[in-house]
C-alpha atoms as one frame of an Amber mdcrd trajectory, in Angstrom:
protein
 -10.752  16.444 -10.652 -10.265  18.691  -7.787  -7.584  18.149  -4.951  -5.832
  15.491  -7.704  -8.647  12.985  -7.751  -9.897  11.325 -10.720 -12.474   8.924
 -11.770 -11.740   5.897 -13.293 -13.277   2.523 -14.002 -12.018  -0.706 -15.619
 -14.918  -2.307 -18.100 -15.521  -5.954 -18.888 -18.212  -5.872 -22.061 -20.396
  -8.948 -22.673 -19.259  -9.543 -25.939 -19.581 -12.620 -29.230 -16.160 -13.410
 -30.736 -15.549 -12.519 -33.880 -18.719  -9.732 -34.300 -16.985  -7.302 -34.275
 -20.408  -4.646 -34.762 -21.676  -6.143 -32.105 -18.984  -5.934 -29.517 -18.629
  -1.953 -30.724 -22.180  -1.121 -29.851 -21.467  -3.297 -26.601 -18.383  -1.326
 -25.861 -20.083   2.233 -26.836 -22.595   1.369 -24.450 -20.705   0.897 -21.433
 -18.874   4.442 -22.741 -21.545   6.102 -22.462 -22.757   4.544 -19.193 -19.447
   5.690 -17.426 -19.440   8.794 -18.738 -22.781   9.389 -17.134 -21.019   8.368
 -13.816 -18.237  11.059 -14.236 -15.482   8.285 -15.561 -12.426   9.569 -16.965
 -10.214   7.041 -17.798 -11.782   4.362 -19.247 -10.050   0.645 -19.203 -11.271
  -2.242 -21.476  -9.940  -5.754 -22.148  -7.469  -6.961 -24.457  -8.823  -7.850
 -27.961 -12.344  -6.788 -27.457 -13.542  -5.435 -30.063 -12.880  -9.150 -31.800
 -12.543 -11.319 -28.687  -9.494 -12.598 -27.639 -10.451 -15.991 -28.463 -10.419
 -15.726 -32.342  -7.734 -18.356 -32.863  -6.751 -18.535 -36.447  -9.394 -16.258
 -36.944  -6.984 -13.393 -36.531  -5.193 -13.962 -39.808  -8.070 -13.395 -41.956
  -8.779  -9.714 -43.446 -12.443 -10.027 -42.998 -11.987  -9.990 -39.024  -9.185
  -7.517 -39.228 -11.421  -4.652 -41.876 -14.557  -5.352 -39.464 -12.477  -4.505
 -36.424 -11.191  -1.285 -38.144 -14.791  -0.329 -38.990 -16.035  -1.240 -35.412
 -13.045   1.321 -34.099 -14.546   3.825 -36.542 -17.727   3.526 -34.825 -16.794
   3.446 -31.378 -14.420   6.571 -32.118 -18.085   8.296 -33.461 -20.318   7.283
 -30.954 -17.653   8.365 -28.148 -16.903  11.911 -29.898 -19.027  13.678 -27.245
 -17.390  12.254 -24.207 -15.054  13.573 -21.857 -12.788  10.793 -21.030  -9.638
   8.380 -22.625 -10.776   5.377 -23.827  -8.530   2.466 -24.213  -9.970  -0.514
 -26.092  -8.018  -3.528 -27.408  -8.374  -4.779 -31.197  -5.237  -6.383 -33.625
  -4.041  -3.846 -35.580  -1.864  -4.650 -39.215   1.590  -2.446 -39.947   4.534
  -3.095 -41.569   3.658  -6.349 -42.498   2.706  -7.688 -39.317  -0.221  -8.327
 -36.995  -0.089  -6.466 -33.662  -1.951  -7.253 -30.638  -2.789  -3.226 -29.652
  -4.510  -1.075 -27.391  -5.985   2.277 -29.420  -6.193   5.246 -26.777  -9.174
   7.690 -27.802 -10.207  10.733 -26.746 -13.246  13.298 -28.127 -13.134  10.932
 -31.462  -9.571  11.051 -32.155  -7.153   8.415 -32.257  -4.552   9.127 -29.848
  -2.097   6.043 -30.420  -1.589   2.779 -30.663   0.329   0.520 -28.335   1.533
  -3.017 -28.805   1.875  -6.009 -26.491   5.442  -6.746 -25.662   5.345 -10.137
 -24.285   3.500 -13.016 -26.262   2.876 -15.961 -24.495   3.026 -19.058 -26.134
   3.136 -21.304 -23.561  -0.048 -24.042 -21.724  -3.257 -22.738 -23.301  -1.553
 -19.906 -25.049  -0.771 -19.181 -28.643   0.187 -16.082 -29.364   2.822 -16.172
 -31.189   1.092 -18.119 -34.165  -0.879 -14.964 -34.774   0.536 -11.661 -33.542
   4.412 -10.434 -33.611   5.541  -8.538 -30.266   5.729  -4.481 -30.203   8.367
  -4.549 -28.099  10.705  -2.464 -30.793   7.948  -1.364 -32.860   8.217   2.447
 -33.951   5.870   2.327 -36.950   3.518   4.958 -38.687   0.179   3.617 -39.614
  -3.090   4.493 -40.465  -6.347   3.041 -38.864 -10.066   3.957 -38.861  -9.265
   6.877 -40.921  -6.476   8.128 -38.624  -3.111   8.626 -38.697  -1.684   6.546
 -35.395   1.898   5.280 -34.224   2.466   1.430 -33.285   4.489   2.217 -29.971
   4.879   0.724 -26.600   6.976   4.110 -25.331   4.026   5.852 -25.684   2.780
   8.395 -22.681  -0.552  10.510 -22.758  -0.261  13.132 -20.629  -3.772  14.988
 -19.236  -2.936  19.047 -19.701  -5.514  19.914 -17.336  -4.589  17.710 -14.497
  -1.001  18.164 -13.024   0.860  14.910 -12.685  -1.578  12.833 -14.440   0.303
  10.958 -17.271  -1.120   7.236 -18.916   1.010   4.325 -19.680  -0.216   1.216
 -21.792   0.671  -2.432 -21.238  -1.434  -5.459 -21.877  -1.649  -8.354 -20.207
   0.886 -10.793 -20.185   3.757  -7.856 -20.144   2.698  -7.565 -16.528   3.823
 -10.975 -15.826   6.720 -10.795 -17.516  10.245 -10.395 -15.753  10.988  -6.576
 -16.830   7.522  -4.902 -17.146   6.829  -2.203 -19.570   5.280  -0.223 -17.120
   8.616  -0.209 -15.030  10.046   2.186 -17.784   6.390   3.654 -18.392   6.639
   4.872 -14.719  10.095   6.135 -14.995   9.412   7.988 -17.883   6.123  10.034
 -15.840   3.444   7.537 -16.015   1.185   8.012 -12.559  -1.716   5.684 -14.144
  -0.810   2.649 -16.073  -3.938   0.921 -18.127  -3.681  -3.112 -18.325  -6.218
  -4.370 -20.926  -6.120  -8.083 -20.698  -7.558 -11.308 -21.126  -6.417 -13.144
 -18.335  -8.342 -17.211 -18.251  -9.382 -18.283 -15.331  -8.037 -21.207 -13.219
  -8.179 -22.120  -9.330  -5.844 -20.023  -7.236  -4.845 -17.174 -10.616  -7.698
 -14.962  -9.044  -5.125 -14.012  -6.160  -1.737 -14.230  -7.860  -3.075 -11.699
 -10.658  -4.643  -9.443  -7.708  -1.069  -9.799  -5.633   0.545  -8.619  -9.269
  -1.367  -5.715  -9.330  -1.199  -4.335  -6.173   2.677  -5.074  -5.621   3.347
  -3.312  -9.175   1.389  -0.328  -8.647   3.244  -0.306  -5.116   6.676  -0.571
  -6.505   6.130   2.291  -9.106   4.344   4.448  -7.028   0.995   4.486  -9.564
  -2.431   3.722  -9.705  -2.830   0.746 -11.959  -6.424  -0.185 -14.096  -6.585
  -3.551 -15.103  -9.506  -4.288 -17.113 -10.174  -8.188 -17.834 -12.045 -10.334
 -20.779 -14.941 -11.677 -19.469 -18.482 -12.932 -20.510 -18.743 -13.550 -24.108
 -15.440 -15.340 -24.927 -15.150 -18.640 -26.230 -15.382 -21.429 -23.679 -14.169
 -24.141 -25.615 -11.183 -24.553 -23.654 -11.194 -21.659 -21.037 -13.088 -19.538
 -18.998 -12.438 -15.696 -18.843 -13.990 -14.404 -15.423 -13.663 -10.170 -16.021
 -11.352  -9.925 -13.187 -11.243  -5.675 -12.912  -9.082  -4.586 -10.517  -8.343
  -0.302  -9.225  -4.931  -0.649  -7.322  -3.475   2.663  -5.977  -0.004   2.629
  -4.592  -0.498  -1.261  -3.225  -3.744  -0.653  -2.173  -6.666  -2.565  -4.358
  -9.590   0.435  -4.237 -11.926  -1.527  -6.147 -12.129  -5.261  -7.713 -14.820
  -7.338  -9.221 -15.300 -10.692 -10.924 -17.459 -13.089 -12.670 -19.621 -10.125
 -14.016 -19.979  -7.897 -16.841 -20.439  -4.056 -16.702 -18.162  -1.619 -14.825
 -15.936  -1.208 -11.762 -15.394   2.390 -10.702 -13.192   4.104  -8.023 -10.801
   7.022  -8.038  -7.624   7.793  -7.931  -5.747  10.697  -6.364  -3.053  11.784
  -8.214  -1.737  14.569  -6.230  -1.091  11.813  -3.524   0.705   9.519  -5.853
   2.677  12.873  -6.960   3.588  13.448  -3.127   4.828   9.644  -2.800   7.356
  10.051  -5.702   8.867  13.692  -4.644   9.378  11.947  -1.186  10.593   8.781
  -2.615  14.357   9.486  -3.361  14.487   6.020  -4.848  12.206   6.370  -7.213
  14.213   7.654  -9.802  13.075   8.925 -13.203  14.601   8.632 -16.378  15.664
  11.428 -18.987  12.397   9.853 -21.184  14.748   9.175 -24.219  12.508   6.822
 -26.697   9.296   7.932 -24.804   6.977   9.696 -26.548   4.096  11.803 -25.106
   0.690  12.926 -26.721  -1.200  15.421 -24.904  -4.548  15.340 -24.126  -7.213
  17.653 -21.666 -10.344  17.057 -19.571 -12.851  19.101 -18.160 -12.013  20.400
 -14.623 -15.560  19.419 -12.567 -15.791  18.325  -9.133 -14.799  14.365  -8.842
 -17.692  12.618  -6.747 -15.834  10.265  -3.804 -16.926   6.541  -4.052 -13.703
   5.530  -2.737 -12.915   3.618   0.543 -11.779   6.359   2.711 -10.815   4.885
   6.377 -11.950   6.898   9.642  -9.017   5.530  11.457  -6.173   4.906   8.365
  -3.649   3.689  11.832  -6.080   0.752  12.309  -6.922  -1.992   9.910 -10.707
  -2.661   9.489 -10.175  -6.144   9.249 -10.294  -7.936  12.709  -7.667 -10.305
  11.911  -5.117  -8.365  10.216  -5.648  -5.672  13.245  -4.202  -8.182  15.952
  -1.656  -9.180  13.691  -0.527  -5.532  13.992  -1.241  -4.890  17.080   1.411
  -8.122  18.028   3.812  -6.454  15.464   3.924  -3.031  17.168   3.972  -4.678
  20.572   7.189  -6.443  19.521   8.835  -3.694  17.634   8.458  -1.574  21.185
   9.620  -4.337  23.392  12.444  -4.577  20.557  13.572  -1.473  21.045  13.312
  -1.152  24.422  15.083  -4.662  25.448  18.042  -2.949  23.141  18.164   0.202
  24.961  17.981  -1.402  28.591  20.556  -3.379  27.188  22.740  -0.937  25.940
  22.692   1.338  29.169  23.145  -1.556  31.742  20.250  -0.624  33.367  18.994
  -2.849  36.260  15.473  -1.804  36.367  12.651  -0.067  33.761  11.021   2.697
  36.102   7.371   3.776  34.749   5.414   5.997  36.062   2.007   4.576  35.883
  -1.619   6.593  36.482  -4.081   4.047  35.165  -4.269   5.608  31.851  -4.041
   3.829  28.272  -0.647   5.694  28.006   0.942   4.391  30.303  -0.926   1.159
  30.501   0.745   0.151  27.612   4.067   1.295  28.283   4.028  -0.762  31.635
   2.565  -3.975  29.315   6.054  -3.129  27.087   8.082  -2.998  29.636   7.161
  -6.195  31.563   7.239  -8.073  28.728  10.832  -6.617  27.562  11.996  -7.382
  31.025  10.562 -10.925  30.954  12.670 -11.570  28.130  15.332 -10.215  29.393
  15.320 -13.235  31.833  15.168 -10.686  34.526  13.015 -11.087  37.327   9.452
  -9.168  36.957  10.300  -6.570  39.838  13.057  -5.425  37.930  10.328  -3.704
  36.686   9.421  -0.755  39.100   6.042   0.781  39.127   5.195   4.088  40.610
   2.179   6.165  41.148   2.013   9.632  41.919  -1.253  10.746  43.189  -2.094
  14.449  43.350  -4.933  17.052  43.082  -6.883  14.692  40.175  -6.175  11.155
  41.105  -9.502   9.304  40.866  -9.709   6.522  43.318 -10.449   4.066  40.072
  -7.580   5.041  37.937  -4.872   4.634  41.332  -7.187   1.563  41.316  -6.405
   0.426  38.467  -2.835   1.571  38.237  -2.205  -0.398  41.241  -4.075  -3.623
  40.213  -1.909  -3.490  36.812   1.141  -3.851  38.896   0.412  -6.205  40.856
  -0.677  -8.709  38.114   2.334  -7.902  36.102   4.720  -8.643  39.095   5.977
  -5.273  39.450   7.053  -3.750  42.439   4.862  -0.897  43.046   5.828   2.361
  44.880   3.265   5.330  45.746   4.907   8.399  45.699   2.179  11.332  46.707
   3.472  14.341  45.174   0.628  16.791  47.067   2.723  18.441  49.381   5.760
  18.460  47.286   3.510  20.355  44.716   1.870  22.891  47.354   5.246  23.602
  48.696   6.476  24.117  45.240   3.466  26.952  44.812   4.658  28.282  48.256
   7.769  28.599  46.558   7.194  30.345  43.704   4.452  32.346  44.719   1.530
  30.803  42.994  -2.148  30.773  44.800  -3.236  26.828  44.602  -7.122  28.012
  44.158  -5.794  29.328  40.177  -5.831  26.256  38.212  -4.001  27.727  35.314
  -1.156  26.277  33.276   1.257  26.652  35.721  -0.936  24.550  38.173  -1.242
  21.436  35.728   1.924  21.560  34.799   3.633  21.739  38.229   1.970  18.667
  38.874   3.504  16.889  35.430   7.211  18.035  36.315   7.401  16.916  40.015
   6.205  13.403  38.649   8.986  13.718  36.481  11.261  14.476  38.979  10.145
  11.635  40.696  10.700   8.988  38.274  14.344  10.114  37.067  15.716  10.854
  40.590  14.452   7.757  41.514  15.727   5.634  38.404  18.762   6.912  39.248
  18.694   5.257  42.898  17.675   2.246  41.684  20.422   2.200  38.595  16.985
   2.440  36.285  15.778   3.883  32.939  12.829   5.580  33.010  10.117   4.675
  30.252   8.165   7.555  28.006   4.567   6.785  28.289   3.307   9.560  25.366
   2.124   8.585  22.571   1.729   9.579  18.782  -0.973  11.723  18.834  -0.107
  13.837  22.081   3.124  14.388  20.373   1.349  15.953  17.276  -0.712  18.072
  19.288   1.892  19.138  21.851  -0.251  17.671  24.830   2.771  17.630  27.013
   4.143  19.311  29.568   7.661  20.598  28.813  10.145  19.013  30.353   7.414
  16.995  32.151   5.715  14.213  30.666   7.527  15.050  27.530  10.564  13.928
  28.475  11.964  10.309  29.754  14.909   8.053  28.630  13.219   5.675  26.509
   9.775   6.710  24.881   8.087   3.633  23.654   4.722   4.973  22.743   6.625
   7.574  20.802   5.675   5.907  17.323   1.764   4.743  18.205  -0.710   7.131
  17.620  -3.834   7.031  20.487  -6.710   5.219  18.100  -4.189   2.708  18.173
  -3.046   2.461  21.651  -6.106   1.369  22.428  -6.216  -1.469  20.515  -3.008
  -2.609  21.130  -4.167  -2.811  24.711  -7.689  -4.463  23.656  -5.115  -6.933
  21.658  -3.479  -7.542  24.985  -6.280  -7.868  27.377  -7.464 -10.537  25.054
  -4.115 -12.691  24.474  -2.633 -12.723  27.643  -4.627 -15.370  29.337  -5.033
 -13.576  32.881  -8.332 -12.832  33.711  -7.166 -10.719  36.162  -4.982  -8.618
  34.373  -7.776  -8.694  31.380  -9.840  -6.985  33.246  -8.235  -4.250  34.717
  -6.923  -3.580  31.206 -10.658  -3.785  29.888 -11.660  -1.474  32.536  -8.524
   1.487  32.050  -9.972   1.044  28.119 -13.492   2.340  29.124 -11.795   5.030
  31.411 -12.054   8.447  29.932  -8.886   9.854  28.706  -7.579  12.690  31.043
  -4.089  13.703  32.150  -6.213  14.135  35.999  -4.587  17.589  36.595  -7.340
  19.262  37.748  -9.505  18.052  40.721 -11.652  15.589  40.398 -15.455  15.739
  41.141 -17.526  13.917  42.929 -14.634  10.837  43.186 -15.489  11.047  38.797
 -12.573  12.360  36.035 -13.311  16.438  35.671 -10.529  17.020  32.855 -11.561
  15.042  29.917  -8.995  15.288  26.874 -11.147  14.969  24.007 -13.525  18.079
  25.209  -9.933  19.868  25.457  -8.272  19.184  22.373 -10.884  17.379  20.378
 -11.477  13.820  19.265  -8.376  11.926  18.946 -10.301  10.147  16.084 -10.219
  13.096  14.018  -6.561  14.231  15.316  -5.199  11.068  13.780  -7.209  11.113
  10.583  -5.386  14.911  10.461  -1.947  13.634  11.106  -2.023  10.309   8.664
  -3.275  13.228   5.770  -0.519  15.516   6.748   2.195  14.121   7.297   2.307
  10.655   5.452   0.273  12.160   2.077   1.426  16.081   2.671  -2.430  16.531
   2.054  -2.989  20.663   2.434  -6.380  21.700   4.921  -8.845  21.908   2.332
  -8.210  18.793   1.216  -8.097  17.054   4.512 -10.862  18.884   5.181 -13.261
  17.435   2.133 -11.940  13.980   2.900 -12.550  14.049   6.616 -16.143  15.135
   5.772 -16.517  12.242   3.065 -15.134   9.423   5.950 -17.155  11.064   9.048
 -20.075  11.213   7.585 -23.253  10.965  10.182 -20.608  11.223  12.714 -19.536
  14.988  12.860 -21.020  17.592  10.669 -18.785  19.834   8.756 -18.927  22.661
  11.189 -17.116  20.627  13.708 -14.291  18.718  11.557 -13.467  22.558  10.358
 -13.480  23.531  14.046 -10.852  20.796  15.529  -8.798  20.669  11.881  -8.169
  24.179  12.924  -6.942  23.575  16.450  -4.938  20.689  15.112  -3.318  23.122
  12.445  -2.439  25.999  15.257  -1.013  23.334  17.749   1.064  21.002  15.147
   2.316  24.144  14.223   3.102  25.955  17.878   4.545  22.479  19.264   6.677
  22.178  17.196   9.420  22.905  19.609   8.280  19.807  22.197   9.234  17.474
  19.132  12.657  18.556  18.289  14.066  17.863  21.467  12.210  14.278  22.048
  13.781  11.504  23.482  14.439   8.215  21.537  11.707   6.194  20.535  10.820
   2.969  18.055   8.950   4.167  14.709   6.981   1.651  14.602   4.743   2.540
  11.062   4.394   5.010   8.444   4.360   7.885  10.349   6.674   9.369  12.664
   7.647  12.589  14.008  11.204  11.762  15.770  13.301  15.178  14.650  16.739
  12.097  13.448  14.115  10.460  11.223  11.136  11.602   9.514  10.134  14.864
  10.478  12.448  17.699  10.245  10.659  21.333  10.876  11.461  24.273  12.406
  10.354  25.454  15.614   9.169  29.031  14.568   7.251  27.837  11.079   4.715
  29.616  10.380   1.047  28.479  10.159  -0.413  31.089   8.220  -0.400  29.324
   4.768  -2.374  26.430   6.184  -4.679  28.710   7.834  -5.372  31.064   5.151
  -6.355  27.984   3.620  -8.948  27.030   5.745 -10.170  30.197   6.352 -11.203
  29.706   2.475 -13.682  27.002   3.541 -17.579  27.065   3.424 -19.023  24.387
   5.413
């Protein structure tokens, strides 16, 4: 359970209704099967131990004694085991029949809770046989243990900060008001659903949209655990549909099978969400009850999906969809601001980079629906010590095919005369002689938007920001940064997305061929005609640089963690040795750049993560990394 994770599964038994001895040893079983897998929290279906489909079945003592006896056994075969069990059986109290989940842990009956919401409605009856818990507050005894009937009840893990169970059963999910909306309030993070959901064309998705959009709106990680195999088919068909949602995000699902489905949460995540989340408010827990329980600490083994590249979705087609979004929130944003300032033209300064590729692609299109004409969109390169002839190439062909007018400004001698100037020898390609090079293109572009009654157009992106690969008051700074909110991984895509839509074959391939251009900011000379200053060797794979900032900032994941799940997702791609090695430089520089952020420009967040100083990143220049690098300084690889 280290760094907050925690293994769960949901479990769908093949059972026979109404054995009740049979369906415990089936139940055992699959205890003792997750256990071997590490399992902690252990989810089964509503009504298991009898079968949900007992009908009238329910009202008869003989059913009810053999499902307190099976309870008896399951709670003595799972004595050993180091996990909560929920399991679903009808428990009697007070006079009534309750439809209950039993929570168990190391052969002890934690408690019991009731269903709230009894449908009786289409193919359901439930009314006839069970009474709902939803006010219930009653002292019992079952299986030879003292329990409480209660559907405020919380079991809270004292081993594991923040982890906290909540009970509700089936229908109560579908109901208007939720049980586990109060659960969660009161300091639920997981919320069990046993249930016995019938199948029917089309449920399969709505019940799978209910999950995910619950455990999204409170912030948890929700186990649903469905009836399955076993179940009477007279009328209906129960498909085990076991679902693992985390915070709207379905980590594991199966159906039409018996057996487990296993994943793991992360608490500590879901923890971070909430503290962050001033709408999520809590309540003072008045009427909730909590019942402690521990497990052992051990090491949780990762079977989770675990992205490489969380900015980009893996699916194809939800990837362009995306990649269209973010296109249109940037031309959005900067149609608005063009707007605003009266601006006549969009000035870009364009190098046949990905950067600034897309920038230029923004702009053209936020002129275009503008209704202004396409050279109101004014293109300039800036050739200098680096300039390749295919990136001025390619910068120029991009131009052309967007309609641009194009202007080549060759800031050599300006540059040389500017080392004359200050007294710097051109043969010492330091800082100072990069950087000279990034300012005067600057200069360029805002004394010219100024002649031309123009705005000039950021081309850095997301990931540059986080690492501080910008010059100062050079490429740092424009009047409208539309990359500001895209992180590189992503860039390119967007520009793939592009290159594929736009219907120019032309313009496609330019755009295909800046994509397999190396990154480089072309600062230092080039040799042999061929890129010398590769970013990546630099700073380190922008891959890994976004995996760092997604953990970081949208999860406030700490460096050992980032570093464990980084290894997990890169697997066969970079040993551990050399995720430790660029996590590091990404610590020291998110840390030391701090300053280039709080002065940025204005710029469209455009997804979960953003680092504009008005909106969601406020940090002060002079923090200190030493925490975080203490940390990993802890590491073994």
């Amino acid at each position: 359970m280290r760094d907050g994770f925690v293994k769960v599964a949901a479990a769908t038994p093949k059972i026979r209704v109404a054995d009740c001895a049979y369906n415990a040893g089936a139940i055992a079983a699959l205890c003792r099967e997750a256990a071997g897998m590490g399992v902690k929290l252990l989810v089964f279906p509503e009504l298991c131990v009898t079968g949900y489909t007992c009908g009238d079945l329910f009202l008869q003592d003989t059913l009810l004694d053999a499902a307190e006896k099976a309870l008896r056994r399951i709670l003595d075969e799972t004595a050993a085991l180091d996990m909560l069990i929920a399991v679903g059986l009808p428990v009697r109290g007070g006079g009534e029949l309750y439809n209950c989940a039993a929570i168990l842990r190391g052969g002890e009956l934690l408690g019991l809770v009731p269903k709230s919401y009894l449908p009786n409605y289409g193919e359901f009856y439930e009314q006839r046989w069970f009474t709902s818990g939803a006010g219930a507050n009653i002292y019992t005894e079952l299986a030879g243990c003292p329990a409480v009937i209660d559907r405020r009840s919380l079991f809270e893990c004292t081993s594991v900060p923040g982890l906290t169970v909540g009970v509700e059963i089936c229908e109560d999910l579908w109901a208007a008001d939720p049980p586990s909306t109060g659960l969660a309030r009161a300091g639920a993070t997981v919320i069990l659903n046993l249930s016995a959901s019938n199948e029917l064309v089309g449920k399969a998705a709505y019940r799978r949209e209910l999950v995910k959009n619950q455990s999204a709106r409170l912030l948890c990680a929700y186990i649903y655990a469905d009836a399955g195999e076993g179940e009477s088919s007279t009328d209906l068909v129960f498909a085990g549909h076991d679902l693992i949602a985390e915070n709207g995000t379905v980590l594991a699902e199966s159906r039409f099978k018996t057996g487990l489905t296993v994943s793991e949460i992360d608490v500590q995540r879901l923890m971070f969400d909430r503290r962050r989340n001033t709408t999520f408010t809590g309540t003072s827990g008045d009427g909730y009850g909590s019942t402690e329980f521990s497990l052992e600490a051990e090491d949780t083994v990762l079977t989770r999906p675990v992205a490489r590249s969380p900015f980009v979705p893996a699916d194809p087609g939800q990837r362009d969809e995306r990649c269209g979004e973010i296109f249109s929130i940037q031309t959005q944003g900067l149609k608005k601001r063009m707007e605003h300032t009266g601006a006549k033209k969009l000035v870009v300064g364009v190098s046949g980079g990905l950067d600034s590729t897309l920038a230029m692609l923004v702009s053209a299109r936020a002129v275009r629906e503008l209704g202004l004409p396409a050279g109101a969109l004014l293109a300039v390169t800036m050739p200098c010590f680096g300039t390749t002839a295919r990136t001025r190439s390619n910068a120029t062909v991009l131009a052309e095919r967007l309609g641009a007018e194009l202007r080549v400004a060759d800031i050599t001698k300006a540059v040389r005369q500017h080392f004359e100037d200050i007294g710097h020898d051109e043969g010492d390609h330091s800082v100072v002689y990069e950087n000279a090079q990034a300012r005067e293109r600057t200069q360029v572009l805002m004394d010219l938007a100024n002649g031309v009654d123009g705005l000039v157009v950021g081309t850095g992106d997301l990931s540059e920001l986080a690492l501080g690969w910008a010059t100062y008051n050079g490429d740092h700074m424009s009047m409208y940064g539309v990359n500001a909110g895209v992180p590189k991984t992503l860039v390119r895509y967007v520009v793939g997305w592009y290159a594929g839509t736009c219907g120019d074959e032309g313009l496609a391939a330019v755009l295909n061929d800046i994509l397999a251009t190396p990154v480089s900011p072309e600062l230092l000379p080039a040799e042999n005609g061929q890129i010398s200053q590769k970013t990546e060797d630099l700073v380190g794979p922008y891959e890994l640089h976004d995996f760092f900032l997604y953990c970081f900032v949208r999860f406030g994941m700490g460096p050992k963690k980032i570093f464990r799940l980084a290894k997990y997702a890169f697997a066969g791609v970079y040993d551990g040795e050399t995720v430790l090695k660029w996590l590091k430089i990404f610590v020291r520089r998110f840390f030391a750049q701090q300053f280039k952020r709080s002065c940025l420009p204005d710029g469209p967040k455009v997804g979960s993560v953003a680092l504009s100083p008005r909106g969601d990143w406020r940090m002060p220049s002079d923090a200190a990394a030493k925490a975080w690098l203490d940390e990993l300084e802890e590491l073994y690889v």
